[in-house]
Legacy VTK file of the C-alpha trace (Angstrom):
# vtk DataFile Version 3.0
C-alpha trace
ASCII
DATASET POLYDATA
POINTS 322 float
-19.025 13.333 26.906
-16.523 13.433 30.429
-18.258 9.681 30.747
-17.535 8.587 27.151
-13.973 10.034 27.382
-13.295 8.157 30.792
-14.694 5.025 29.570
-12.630 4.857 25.942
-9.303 6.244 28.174
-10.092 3.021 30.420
-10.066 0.755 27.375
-7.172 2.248 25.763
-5.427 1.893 28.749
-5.750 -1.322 28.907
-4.823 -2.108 25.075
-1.990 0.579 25.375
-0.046 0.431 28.453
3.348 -0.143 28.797
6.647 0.016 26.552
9.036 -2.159 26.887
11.030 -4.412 24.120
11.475 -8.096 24.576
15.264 -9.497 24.503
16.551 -10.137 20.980
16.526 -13.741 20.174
19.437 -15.429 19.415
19.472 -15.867 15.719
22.990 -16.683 14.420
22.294 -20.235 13.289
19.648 -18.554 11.055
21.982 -15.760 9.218
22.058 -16.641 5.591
23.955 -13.779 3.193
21.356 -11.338 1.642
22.875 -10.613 -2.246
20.826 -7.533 -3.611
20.236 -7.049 -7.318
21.575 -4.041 -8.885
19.320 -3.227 -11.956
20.210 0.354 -11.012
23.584 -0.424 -12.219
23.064 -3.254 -15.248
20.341 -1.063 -16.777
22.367 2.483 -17.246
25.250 0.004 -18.639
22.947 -0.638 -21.973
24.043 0.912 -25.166
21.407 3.671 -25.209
20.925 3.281 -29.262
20.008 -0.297 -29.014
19.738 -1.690 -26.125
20.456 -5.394 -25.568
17.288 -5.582 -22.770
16.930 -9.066 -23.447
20.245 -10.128 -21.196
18.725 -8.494 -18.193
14.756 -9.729 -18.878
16.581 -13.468 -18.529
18.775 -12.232 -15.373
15.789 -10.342 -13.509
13.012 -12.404 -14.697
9.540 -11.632 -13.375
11.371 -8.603 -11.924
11.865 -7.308 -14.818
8.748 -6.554 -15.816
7.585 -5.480 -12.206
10.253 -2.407 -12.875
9.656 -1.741 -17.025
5.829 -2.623 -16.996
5.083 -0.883 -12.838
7.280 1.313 -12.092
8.839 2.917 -15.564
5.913 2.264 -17.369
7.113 1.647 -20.688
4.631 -1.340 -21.281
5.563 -5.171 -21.951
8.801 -6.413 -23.481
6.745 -7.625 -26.356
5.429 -4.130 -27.258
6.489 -3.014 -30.724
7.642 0.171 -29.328
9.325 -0.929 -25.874
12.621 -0.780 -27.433
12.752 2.676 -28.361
11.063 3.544 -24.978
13.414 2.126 -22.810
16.089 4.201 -25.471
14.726 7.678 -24.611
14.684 6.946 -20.715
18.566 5.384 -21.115
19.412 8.354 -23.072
17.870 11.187 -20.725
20.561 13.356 -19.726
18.740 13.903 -15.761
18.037 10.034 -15.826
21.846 9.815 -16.683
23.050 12.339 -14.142
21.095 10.452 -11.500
22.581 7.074 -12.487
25.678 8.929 -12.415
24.838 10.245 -8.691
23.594 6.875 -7.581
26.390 4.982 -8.445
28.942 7.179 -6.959
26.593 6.827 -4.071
25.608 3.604 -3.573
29.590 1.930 -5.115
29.214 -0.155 -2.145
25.941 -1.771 -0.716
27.555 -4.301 1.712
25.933 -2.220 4.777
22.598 -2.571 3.675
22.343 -5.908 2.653
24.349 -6.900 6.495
21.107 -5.281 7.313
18.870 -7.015 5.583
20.354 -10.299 5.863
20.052 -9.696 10.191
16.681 -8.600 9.491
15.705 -11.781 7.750
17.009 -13.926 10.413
14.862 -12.807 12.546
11.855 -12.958 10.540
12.772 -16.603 10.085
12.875 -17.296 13.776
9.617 -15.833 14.141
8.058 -16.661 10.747
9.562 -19.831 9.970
6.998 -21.286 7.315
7.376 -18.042 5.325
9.301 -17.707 1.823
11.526 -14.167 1.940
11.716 -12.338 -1.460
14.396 -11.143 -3.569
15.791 -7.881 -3.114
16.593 -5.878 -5.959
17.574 -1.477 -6.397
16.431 0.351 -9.512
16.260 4.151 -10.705
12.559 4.764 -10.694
12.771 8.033 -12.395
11.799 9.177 -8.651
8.913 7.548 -8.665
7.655 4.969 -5.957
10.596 4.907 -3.266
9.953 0.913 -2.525
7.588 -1.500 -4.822
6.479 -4.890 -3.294
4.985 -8.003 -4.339
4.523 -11.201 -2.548
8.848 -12.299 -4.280
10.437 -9.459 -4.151
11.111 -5.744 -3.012
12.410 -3.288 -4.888
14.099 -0.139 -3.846
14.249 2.985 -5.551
17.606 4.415 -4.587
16.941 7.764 -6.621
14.674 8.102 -4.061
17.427 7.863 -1.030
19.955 10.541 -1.857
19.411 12.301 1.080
17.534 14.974 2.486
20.011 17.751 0.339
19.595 16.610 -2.981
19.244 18.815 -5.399
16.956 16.565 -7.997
14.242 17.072 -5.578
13.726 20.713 -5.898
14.143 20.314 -9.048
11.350 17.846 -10.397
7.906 19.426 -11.466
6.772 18.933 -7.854
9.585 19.381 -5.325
9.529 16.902 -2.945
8.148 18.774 0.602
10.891 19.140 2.663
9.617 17.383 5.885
9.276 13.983 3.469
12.850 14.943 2.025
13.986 14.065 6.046
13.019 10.460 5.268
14.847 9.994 2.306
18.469 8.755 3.071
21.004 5.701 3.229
19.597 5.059 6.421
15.966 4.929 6.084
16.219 2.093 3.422
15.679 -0.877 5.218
13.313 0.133 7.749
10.815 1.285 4.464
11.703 -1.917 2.417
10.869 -4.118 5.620
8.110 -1.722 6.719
6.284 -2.334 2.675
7.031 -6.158 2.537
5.172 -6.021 5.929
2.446 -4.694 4.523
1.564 -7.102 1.696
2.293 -10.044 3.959
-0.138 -9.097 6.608
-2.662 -7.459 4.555
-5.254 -4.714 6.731
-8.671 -6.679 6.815
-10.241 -4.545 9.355
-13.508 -5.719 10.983
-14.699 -2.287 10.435
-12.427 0.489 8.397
-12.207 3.064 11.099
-9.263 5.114 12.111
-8.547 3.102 15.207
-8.494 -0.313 13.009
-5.934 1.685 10.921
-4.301 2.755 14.035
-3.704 -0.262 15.199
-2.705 -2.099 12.466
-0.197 0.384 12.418
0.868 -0.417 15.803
1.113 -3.877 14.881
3.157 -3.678 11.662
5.468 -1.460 14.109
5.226 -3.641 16.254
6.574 -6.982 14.093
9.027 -4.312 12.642
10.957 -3.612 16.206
10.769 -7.717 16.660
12.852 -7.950 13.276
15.419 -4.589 13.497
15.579 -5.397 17.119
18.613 -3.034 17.744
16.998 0.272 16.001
15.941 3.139 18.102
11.618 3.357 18.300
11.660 6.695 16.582
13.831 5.973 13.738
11.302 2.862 13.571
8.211 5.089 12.954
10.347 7.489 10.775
10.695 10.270 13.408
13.257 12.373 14.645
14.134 12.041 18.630
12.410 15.496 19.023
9.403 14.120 17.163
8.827 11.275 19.456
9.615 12.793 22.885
6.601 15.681 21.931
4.585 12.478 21.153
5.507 10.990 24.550
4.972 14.035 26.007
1.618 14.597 24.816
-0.226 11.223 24.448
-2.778 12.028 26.607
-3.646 15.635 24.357
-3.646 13.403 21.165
-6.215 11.093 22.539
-8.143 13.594 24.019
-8.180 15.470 21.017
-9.515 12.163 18.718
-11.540 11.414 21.253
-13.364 15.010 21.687
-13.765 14.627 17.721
-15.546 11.997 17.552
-12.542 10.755 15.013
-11.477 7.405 16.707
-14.393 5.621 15.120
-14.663 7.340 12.258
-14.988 5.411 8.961
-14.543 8.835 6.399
-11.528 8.475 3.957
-10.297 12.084 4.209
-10.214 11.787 8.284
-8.212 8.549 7.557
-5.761 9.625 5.097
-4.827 12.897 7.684
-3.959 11.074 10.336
-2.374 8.137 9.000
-0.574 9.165 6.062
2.696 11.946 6.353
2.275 15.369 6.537
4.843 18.070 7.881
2.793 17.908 10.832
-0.819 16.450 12.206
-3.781 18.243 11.413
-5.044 20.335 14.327
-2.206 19.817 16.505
0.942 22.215 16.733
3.207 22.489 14.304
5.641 20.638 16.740
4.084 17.193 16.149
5.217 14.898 13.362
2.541 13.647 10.847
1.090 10.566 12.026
1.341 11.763 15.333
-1.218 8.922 16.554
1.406 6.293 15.090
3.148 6.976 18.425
0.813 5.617 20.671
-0.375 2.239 19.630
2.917 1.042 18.122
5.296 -0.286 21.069
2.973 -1.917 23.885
2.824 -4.429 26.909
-0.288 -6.219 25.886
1.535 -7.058 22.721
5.053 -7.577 24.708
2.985 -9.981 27.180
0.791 -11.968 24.234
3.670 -11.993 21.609
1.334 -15.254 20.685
-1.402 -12.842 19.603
0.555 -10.582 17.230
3.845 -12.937 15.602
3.358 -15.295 13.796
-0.829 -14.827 13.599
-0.876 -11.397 12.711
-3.741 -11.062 9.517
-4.473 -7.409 9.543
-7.887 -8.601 11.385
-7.195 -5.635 14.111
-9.991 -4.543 15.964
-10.778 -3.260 19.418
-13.610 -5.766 20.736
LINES 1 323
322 0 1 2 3 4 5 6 7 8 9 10 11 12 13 14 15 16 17 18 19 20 21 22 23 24 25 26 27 28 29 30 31 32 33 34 35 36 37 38 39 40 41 42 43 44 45 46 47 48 49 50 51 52 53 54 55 56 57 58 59 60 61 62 63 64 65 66 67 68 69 70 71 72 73 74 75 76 77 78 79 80 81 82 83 84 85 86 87 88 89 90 91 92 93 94 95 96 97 98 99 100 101 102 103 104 105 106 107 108 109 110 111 112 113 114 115 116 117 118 119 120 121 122 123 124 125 126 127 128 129 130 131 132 133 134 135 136 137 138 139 140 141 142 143 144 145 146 147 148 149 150 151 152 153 154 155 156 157 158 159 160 161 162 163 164 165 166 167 168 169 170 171 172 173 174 175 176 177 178 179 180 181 182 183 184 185 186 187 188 189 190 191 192 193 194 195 196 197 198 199 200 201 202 203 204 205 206 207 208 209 210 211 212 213 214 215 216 217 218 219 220 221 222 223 224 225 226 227 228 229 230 231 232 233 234 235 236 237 238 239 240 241 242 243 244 245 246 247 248 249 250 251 252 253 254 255 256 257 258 259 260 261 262 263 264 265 266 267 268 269 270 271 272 273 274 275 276 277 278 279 280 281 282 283 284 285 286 287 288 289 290 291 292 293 294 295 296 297 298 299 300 301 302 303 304 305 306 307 308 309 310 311 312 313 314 315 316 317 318 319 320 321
């Protein structure tokens, strides 16, 4: 076992060492203005006994039925009965309230889309060939906080009234409070980015072990600093300062502790879903750590600081330790 544990440490060390960011490109010539959709806002301005739906089907288009058919459910636009769906969730009184509260909210979104539209420079610079969606906010009836397909993103905003709200005690399942921490103005664009991500660099693992997942992680992290250059590493993996320091502080614990569990190469769903999904904190460490705990240690690293060529721009979710 001490030999198996010196010889993995050895190999990780020489995947995982170093942390240091790359200077921002310069990107100015690339800055095109990002103009979000606000469904949120044209959908709770329907008449709630008849709804004139059809107005926002032609200005939405395919989004449209992404947000009635994915996220609200109601079915297609053609269904006999979408009509008097779409009525009932209009006419709602907590579905009202939160339009209410979103709108008083979110009056201005200038800051985000500034945001987004720096964010998508720098995607361009480093993804030039690639087509950038459409971004559009909804009311999701707190449902998924950000829905992706390979044209557009959509954010939930019911979903980012911060950590205080009162909705989410209030829904059938209260929201846990540790994921409650994550829901605010300011984690918006790091989840919208951190989803569209996602479905453009799909996880095709070799082998579906929890390193692969690990550090795929890592790498979607990793592409995420390159493109929100000026955000702080923890905010980036949806930590708090405190969060990331025990991390630090502990690396070597966290991989022993994987490594003395035979976990690293395990391929078991339920050992997956612990370590990489949130949680208040990560199974069978103190109740210090953050979930995801192992997120800290492959994300921000000098192999892929040194062989950028490896990870932008050819990045296909093939991640494997060889």
């Amino acid at each position: 076992m001490a030999l198996k544990f010196l010889l993995i440490l050895i190999i990780l060390g020489f995947w995982f060492s170093g942390c240091k960011r790359n200077p921002a490109p310069e990107v100015r010539n690339l800055l095109k203005d990002t103009k979000i959709g606000r469904l949120d806002l044209d959908l709770f301005r329907l008449d709630t006994v008849l709804p004139d739906w059809g107005v926002l089907q032609k200005k939405y288009g395919r989004y449209w039925d992404t947000y009635t058919i994915g996220v609200l459910q109601l079915g297609r636009a053609s269904d006999s009965n979408f009509s008097n769906l779409l009525a009932l969730f209009l006419k709602d009184p907590v579905m009202r309230e939160v339009a209410d509260t979103v709108a008083i909210r979110y009056t201005d979104i200038s800051d985000l889309e500034k945001q987004f539209s720096q964010a998508w420079a720098y995607y361009r610079y480093y993804f030039p060939q690639h087509t950038l969606p459409e971004v559009y906010t909804h009311i999701s009836g707190f449902n998924q906080s950000i829905i992706v397909d390979s044209a557009a993103i959509g954010i939930s905003l019911d979903n980012y009234l911060g950590k205080d709200c009162i909705f989410y005690s209030m829904l059938a399942v209260p929201v846990p409070v540790y994921a409650r921490q994550k829901m605010t103005r300011e984690d918006i664009v790091r989840d919208a980015l951190t989803g569209w991500l996602t479905v453009e660099f799909v996880f095709r693992p070799l082998k579906n072990d929890l390193i692969s997942g690990m550090i795929y992680q890592g790498k979607i992290m990793y592409l995420l600093q390159q493109i929100l250059p000026e955000e702080k590493g923890y905010r980036l993996l949806g930590f708090t300062a405190e969060q990331e320091e025990w991390c630090r502080n502990n690396e070597e614990q966290i991989w022993r502790f994987l490594i003395e569990n035979d976990y690293l190469f395990s391929t078991q769903q339920r050992i997956m879903t612990k370590y990489l999904n949130d949680a208040p904190f990560t199974s069978g460490m103190p109740v210090e750590s953050p979930g995801r705990a192992v997120d800290r240690i492959p994300y921000c690293r000098k192999i892929y600081a040194e062989k950028e060529e490896c990870v932008l721009g050819k990045v296909d979710g093939r991640t494997r330790l060889s």
